[in-house]
C-alpha positions as CSV (number, residue, x, y, z in Angstrom):
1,X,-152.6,57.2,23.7
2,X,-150.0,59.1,22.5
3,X,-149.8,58.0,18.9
4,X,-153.6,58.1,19.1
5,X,-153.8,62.1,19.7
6,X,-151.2,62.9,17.4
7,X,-153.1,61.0,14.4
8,X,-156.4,62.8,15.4
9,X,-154.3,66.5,15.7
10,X,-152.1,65.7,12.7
11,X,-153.3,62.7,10.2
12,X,-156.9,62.3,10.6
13,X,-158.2,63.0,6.9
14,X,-161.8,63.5,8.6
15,X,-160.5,67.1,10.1
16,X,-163.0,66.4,13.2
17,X,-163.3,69.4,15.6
18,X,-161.9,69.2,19.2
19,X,-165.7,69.8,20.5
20,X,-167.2,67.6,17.7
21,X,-169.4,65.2,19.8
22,X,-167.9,62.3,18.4
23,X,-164.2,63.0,18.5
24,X,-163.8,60.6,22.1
25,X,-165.6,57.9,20.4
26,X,-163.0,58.3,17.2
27,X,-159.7,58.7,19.5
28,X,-161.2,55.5,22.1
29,X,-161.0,53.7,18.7
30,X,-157.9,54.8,17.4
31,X,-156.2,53.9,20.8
32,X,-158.1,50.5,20.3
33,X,-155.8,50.5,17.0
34,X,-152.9,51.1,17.9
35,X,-153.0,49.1,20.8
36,X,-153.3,46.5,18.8
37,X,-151.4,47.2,16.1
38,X,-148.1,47.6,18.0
39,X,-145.8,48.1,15.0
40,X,-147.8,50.7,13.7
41,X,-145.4,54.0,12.1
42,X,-146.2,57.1,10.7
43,X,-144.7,57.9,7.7
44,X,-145.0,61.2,4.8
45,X,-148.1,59.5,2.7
46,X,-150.4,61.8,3.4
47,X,-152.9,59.3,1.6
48,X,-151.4,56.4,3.9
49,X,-150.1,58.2,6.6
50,X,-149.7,55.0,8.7
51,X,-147.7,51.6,8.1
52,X,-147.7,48.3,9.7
53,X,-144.8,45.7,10.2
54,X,-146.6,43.8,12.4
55,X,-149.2,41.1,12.1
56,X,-152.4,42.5,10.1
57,X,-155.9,42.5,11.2
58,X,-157.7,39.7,8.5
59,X,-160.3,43.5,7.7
60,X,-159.2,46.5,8.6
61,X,-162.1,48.7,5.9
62,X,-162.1,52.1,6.5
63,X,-160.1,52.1,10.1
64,X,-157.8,54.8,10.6
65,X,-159.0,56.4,6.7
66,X,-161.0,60.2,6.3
67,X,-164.6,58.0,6.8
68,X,-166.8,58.3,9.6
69,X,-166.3,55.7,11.8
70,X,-169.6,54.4,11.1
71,X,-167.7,53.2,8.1
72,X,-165.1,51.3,9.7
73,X,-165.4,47.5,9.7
74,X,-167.2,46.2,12.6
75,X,-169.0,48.8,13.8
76,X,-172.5,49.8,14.1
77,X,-174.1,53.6,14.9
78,X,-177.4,54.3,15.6
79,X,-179.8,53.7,12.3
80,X,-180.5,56.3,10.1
81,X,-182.3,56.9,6.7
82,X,-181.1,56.7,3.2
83,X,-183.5,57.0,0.8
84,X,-186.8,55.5,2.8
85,X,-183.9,52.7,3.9
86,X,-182.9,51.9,7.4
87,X,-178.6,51.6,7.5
88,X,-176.3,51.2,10.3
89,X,-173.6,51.6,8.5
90,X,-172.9,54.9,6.8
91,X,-170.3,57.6,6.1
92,X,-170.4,59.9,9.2
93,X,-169.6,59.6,12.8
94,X,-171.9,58.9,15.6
95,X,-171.9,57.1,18.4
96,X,-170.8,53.5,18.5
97,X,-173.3,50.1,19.6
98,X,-171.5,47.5,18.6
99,X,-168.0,46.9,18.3
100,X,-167.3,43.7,16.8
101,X,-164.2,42.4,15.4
102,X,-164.7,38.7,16.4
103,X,-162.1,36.4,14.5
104,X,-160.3,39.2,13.0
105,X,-156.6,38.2,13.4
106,X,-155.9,40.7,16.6
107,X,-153.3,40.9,19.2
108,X,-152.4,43.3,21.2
109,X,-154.0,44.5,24.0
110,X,-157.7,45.9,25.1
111,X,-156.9,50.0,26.1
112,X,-159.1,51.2,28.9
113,X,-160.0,54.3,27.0
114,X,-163.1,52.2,25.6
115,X,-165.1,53.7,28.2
116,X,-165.5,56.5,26.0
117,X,-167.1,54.3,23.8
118,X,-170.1,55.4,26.3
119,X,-173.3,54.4,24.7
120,X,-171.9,50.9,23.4
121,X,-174.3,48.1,23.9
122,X,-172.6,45.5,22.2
123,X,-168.5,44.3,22.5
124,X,-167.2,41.6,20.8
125,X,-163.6,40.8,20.5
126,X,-163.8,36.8,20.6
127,X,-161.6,34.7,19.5
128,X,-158.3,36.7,18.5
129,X,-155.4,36.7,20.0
130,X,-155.9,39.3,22.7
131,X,-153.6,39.5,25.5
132,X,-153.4,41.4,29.3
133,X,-156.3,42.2,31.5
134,X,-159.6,43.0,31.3
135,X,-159.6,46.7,31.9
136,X,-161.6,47.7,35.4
137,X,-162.9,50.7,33.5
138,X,-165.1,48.8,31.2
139,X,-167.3,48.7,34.4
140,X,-168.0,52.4,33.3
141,X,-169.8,51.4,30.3
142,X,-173.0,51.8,32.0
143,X,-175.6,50.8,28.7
144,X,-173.2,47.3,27.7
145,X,-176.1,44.3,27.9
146,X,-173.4,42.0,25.3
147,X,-169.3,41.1,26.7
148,X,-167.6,38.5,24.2
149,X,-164.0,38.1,24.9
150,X,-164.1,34.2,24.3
151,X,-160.8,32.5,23.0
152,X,-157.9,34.8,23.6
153,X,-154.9,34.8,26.0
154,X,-156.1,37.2,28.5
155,X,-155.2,36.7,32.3
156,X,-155.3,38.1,35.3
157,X,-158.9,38.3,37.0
158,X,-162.3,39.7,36.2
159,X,-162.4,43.0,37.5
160,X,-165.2,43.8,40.6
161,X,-165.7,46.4,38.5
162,X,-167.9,44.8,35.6
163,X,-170.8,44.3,38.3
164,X,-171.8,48.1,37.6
165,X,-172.8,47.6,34.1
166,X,-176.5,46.9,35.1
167,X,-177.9,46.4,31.8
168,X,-175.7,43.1,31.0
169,X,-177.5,40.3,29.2
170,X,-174.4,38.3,28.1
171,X,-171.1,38.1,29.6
172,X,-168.6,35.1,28.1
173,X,-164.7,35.0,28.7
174,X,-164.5,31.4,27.8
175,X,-161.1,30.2,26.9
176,X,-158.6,32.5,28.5
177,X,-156.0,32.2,31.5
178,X,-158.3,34.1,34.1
179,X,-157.8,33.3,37.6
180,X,-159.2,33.7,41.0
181,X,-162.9,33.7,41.8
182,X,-165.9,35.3,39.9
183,X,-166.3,38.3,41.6
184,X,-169.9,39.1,44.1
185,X,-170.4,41.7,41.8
186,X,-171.5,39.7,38.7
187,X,-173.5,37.9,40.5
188,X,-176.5,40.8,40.8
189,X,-176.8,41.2,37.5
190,X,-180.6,41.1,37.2
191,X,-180.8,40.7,33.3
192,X,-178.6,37.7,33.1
193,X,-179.4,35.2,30.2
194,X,-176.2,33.9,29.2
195,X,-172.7,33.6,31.4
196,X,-169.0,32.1,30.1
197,X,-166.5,31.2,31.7
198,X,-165.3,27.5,30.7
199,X,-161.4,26.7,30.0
200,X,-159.8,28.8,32.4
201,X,-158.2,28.6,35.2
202,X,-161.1,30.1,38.1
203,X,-161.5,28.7,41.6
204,X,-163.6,29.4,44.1
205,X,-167.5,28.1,44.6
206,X,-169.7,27.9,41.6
207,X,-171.2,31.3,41.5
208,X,-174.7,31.9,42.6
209,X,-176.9,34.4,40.5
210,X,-180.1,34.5,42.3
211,X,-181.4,37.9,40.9
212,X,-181.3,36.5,37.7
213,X,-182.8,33.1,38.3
214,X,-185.4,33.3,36.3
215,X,-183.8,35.2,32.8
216,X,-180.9,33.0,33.0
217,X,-180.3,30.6,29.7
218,X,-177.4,29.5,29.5
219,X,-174.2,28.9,32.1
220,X,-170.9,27.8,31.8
221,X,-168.5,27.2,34.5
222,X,-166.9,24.0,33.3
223,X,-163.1,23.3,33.1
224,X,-162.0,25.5,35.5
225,X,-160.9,24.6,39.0
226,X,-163.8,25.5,41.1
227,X,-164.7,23.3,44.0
228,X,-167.1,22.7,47.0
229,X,-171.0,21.2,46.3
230,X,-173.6,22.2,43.2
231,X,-175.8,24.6,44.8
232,X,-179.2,23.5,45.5
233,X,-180.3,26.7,44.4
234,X,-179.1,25.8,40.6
235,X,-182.4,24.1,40.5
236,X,-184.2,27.5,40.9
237,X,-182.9,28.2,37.8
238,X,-185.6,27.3,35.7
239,X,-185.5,28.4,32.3
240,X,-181.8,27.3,31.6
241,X,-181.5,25.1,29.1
242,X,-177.4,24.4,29.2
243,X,-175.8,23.9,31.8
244,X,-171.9,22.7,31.9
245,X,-170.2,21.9,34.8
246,X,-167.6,19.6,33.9
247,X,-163.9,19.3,34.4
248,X,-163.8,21.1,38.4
249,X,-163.6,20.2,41.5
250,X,-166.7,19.8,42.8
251,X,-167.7,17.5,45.6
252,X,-170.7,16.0,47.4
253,X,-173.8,14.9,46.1
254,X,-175.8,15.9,42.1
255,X,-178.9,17.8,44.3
256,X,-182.4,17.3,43.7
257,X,-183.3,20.0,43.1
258,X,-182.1,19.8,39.3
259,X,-185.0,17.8,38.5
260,X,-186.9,21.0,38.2
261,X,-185.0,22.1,35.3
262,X,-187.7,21.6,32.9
263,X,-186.1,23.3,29.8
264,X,-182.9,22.0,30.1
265,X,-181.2,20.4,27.0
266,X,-177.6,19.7,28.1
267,X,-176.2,18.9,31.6
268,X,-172.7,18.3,32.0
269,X,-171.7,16.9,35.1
270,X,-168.4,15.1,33.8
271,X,-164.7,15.0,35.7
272,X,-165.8,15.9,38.8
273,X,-165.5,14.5,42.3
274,X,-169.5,13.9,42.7
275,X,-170.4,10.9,45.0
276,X,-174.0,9.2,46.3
277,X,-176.4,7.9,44.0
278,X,-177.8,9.6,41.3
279,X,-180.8,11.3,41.9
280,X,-183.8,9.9,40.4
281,X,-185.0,13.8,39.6
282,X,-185.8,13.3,35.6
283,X,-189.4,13.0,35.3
284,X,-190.0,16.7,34.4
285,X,-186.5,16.6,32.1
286,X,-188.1,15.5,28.7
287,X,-186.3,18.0,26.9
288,X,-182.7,16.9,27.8
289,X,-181.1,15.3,25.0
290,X,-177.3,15.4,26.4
291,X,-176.3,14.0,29.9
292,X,-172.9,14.1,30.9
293,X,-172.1,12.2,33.9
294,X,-168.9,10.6,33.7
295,X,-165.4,9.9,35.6
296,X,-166.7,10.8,39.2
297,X,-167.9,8.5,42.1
298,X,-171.5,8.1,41.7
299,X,-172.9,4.5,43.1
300,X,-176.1,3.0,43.0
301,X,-178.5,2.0,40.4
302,X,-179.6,4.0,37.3
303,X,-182.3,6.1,38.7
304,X,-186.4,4.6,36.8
305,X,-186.9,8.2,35.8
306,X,-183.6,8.3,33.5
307,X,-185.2,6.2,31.3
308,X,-188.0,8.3,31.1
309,X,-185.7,11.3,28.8
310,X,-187.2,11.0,25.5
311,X,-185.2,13.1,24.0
312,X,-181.8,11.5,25.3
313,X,-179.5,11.5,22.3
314,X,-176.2,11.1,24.1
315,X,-175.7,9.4,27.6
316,X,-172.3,9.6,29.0
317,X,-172.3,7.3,32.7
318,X,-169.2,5.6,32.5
319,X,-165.5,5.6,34.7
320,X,-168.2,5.6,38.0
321,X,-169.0,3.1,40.5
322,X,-172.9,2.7,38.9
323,X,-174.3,-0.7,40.4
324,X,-177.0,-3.0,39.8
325,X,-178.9,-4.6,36.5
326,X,-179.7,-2.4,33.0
327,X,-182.6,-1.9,33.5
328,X,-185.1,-3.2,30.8
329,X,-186.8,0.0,30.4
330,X,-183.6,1.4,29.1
331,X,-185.2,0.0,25.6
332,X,-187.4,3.0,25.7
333,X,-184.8,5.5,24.8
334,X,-185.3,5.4,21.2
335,X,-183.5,8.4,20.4
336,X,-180.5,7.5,22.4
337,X,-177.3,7.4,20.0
338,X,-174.7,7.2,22.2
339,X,-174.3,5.1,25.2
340,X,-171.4,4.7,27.5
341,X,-171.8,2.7,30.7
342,X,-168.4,0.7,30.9
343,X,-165.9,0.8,34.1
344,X,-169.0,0.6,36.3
345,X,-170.0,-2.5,38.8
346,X,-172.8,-3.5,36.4
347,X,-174.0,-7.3,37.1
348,X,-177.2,-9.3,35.5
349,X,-177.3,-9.6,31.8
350,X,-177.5,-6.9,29.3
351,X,-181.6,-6.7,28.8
352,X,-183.1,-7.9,25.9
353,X,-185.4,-4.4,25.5
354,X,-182.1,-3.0,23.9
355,X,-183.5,-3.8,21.0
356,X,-186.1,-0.9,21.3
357,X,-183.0,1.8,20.7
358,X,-183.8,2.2,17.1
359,X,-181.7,5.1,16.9
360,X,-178.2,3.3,18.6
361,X,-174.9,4.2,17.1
362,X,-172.3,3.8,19.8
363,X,-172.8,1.4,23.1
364,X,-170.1,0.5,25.0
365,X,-170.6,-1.2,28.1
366,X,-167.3,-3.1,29.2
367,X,-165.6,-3.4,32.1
368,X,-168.3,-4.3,34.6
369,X,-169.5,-7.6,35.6
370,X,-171.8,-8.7,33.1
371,X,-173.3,-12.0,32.5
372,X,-175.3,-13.9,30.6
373,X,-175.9,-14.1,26.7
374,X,-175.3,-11.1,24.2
375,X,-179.2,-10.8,23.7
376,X,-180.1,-11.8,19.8
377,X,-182.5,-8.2,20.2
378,X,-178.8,-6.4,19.8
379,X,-179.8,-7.1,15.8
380,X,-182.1,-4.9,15.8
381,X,-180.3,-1.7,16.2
382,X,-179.7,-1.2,13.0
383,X,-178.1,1.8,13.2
384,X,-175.1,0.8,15.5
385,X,-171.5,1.5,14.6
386,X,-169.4,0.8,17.7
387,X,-170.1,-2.5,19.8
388,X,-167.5,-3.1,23.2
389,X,-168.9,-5.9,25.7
390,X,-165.3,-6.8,26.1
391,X,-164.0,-7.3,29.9
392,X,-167.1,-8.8,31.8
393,X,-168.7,-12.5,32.4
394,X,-170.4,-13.0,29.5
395,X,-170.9,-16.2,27.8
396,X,-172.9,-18.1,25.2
397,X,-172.6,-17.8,21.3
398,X,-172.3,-14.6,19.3
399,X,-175.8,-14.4,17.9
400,X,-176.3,-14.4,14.1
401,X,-178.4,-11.6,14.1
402,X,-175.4,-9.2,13.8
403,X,-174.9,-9.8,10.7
404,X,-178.1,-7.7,10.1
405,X,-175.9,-4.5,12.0
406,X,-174.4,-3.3,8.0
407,X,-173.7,0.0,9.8
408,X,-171.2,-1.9,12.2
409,X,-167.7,-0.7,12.2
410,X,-165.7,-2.4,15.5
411,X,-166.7,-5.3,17.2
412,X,-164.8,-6.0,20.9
413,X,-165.7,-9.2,22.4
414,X,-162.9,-10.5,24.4
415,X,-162.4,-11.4,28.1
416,X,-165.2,-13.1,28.2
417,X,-166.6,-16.9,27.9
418,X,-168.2,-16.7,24.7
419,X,-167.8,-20.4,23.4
420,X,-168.6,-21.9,19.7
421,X,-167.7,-20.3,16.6
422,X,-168.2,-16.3,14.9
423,X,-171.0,-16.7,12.9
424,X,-170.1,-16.0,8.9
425,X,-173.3,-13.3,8.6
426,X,-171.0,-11.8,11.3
427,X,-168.1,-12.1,9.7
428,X,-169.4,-11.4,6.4
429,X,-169.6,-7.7,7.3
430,X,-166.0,-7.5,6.9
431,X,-166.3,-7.7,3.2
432,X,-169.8,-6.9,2.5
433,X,-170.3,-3.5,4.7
434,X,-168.6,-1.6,7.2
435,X,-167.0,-3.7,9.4
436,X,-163.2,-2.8,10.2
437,X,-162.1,-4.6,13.6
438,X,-163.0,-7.2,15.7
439,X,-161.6,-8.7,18.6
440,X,-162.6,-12.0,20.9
441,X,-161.1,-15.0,23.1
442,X,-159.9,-16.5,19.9
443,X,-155.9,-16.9,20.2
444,X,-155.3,-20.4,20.0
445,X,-153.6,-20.7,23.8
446,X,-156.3,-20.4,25.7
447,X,-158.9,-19.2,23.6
448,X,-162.4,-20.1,23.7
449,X,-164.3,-19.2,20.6
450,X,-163.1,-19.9,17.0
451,X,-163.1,-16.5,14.7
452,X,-162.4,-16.7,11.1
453,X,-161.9,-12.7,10.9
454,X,-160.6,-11.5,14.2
455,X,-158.4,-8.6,13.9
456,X,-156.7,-9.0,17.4
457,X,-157.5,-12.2,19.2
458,X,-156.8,-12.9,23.1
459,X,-156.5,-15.8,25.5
């Protein structure tokens, strides 16, 4: 503060007067400066009255200079007009909107005289490298609908105090060291579309933002350290269309109600504790295109309705304890790209309506308890890069109609009982396409297939 009143008395080249309606916003700012520019000096340049040691912000235009500050780089003032044109931006001072000064190279701190920032709508200061609190008294900026302080190295908790600005839209802190519990406050927010706070280190329950319901877009909670159940009420929450609550602690069973999730898009559900079955809840789900389910303790069968999602692009269900046949009707994903279902308790034979996933790039399935022939329909996923079966009960011949696969890149076939030899369209993709590793039962101790171009072979 200090070094911030005695530029404004003694260096400021704009001369603003002490009642000058703007002279809080210009001295919140110049705190905001020097707070972050620690090593900041003043010298005898009257033209440059202040120098820097420290680590420079990557644009700085206009800060600290004669300007207005609705010059200075990343800030925005109330429009006005400039020859029949509409600016923002502008040499005069006026009150600030937006501050933003996302990825600008800052460290430092965040200086609670903000507040006087009063009439700001909009604060970004994502990704720097920010460190402290949150300042309590940015709860005082009653107008602020948009809070980006994504990818710094702040800590300490989210103040109570945030719950007062009424008007708030869009709240993200993703990727700090916060800790303890989002506070009751933020949670009767009534404009809520968007709320961040993935990659820290929060516990409690999930939070619940039932005034918000029915504005809210967009929620991330994942990789922190929350734990107890998914809140049936999540499913009230009908017009969000990401949701990510991976990498917790969360317990009990994936609840119905999510099926009424009409818009939703992405679901992550990954590195949890979650047990039971899966719900079959995904006939209303056709937008979801990513489904993220994996390393918990689900059981049971793959619900009919999951192979309903046609607009599944990436299907993650493996590390669980997923039982049962693949279903045939899993053909019907034809936009499907990716799918992992290995380390599950899989039995029957992989169906032959694979062949229907047009779109395949990446299946892995090993690790269960497959058996049966690798079906020759596999051929006709021409798209597919990635092929592990390794590690079940398979058995048969490897078909010919891989060779057709010229997009294939790694082939894993071993721990099975395929018998007979690796057919040379197979083995032809080696030199001919993509191909770069493949592995079977082919060493010669106890091997039981013959492969001509094996990379690794095993007994």
């Amino acid at each position: 503060q200090n070094k911030a009143l005695r530029w404004l008395s003694d260096f400021d080249a704009a001369y603003i007067d002490t009642d000058h309606i703007a002279i809080l916003q210009r001295y919140a700012l110049a705190t905001f400066f020097f707070s972050t520019y620690v090593k900041s000096v003043f010298g005898d340049d009257k033209d440059s009255p202040i120098s820097n040691s420290g680590p420079a912000w990557a644009r700085s235009d206009h800060w600290m200079s004669g300007k207005g500050i609705c010059m200075w780089h990343g800030i925005t003032c109330p429009p006005r007009l400039f020859e029949g044109r509409e600016m923002n931006h502008y040499n005069d001072n006026s009150d600030v909107l937006h501050f933003n000064l996302t990825e600008n190279n800052i460290r430092g701190t965040i200086p609670s005289e903000l507040v006087a920032l009063e009439n700001l709508l909009k604060l970004d200061l994502g990704r720097n490298n920010l460190q402290g609190t949150i300042p309590p008294s940015l709860g005082s900026l009653m107008d602020l609908e948009n809070l980006y302080l994504i990818e710094n190295d702040l800590t300490g908790t989210i103040p109570e105090e945030l719950g007062d600005c009424e008007m708030m839209r869009n709240m993200h802190f993703g990727g700090n060291q916060l800790t303890g519990p989002v506070p009751e406050s933020i949670t009767y927010f009534k404009n809520l579309e968007s709320f961040g706070v993935d990659e820290n280190y929060l516990t409690g329950p999930l939070p619940e933002f039932e005034k918000s319901k029915y504005k809210l877009l967009i929620l991330y909670l994942d990789e922190n350290q929350f734990t107890g159940t998914i809140p049936s009420s999540y499913g009230d929450y009908v017009n969000v269309f990401d949701l990510r609550l991976a990498k917790n602690k969360l317990t009990g069973n994936i609840p119905q109600t999510l099926g009424f999730l009409s818009h939703l898009e992405l679901l992550y559900l990954d590195e949890n504790e979650l047990k039971g079955r899966i719900p079959d809840m995904f006939t209303e789900m056709s937008r979801l295109e990513e489904l993220q389910l994996y390393k918990n303790h689900l059981t049971g069968p793959i619900p009919a309705s999951l192979t309903e999602l046609d607009s599944i692009r990436v299907l993650y269900m493996d590390s669980n304890e997923i039982s049962g046949e693949i279903p045939d009707s899993i053909g019907n994903l034809d936009d499907l790209e990716t799918l992992y279902i290995y380390n599950n308790q899989f039995t029957g034979k992989i169906p032959s309506g694979i062949g229907g996933m047009k779109n395949l790039k990446d299946f892995q399935v090993y690790s269960n308890g497959l058996t049966g022939s690798l079906p020759t329909e596999i051929g006709l996923c021409f798209k597919l890069e990635t092929l592990y079966v390794e590690d079940n009960q398979m058995e048969g011949v490897i078909p010919s109609q891989l060779g057709e696969l010229d997009h294939l890149k790694s082939f894993r076939f071993y721990r099975n009982k395929f018998t007979g030899r690796v057919p040379n369209p197979v083995c032809n993709l080696e030199s001919t396409h993509k191909l770069e590793f493949i592995a079977g039962d082919c060493s010669e101790d106890g091997g039981t297939i013959e492969c001509d171009c094996c990379h690794e072979c095993y007994p």
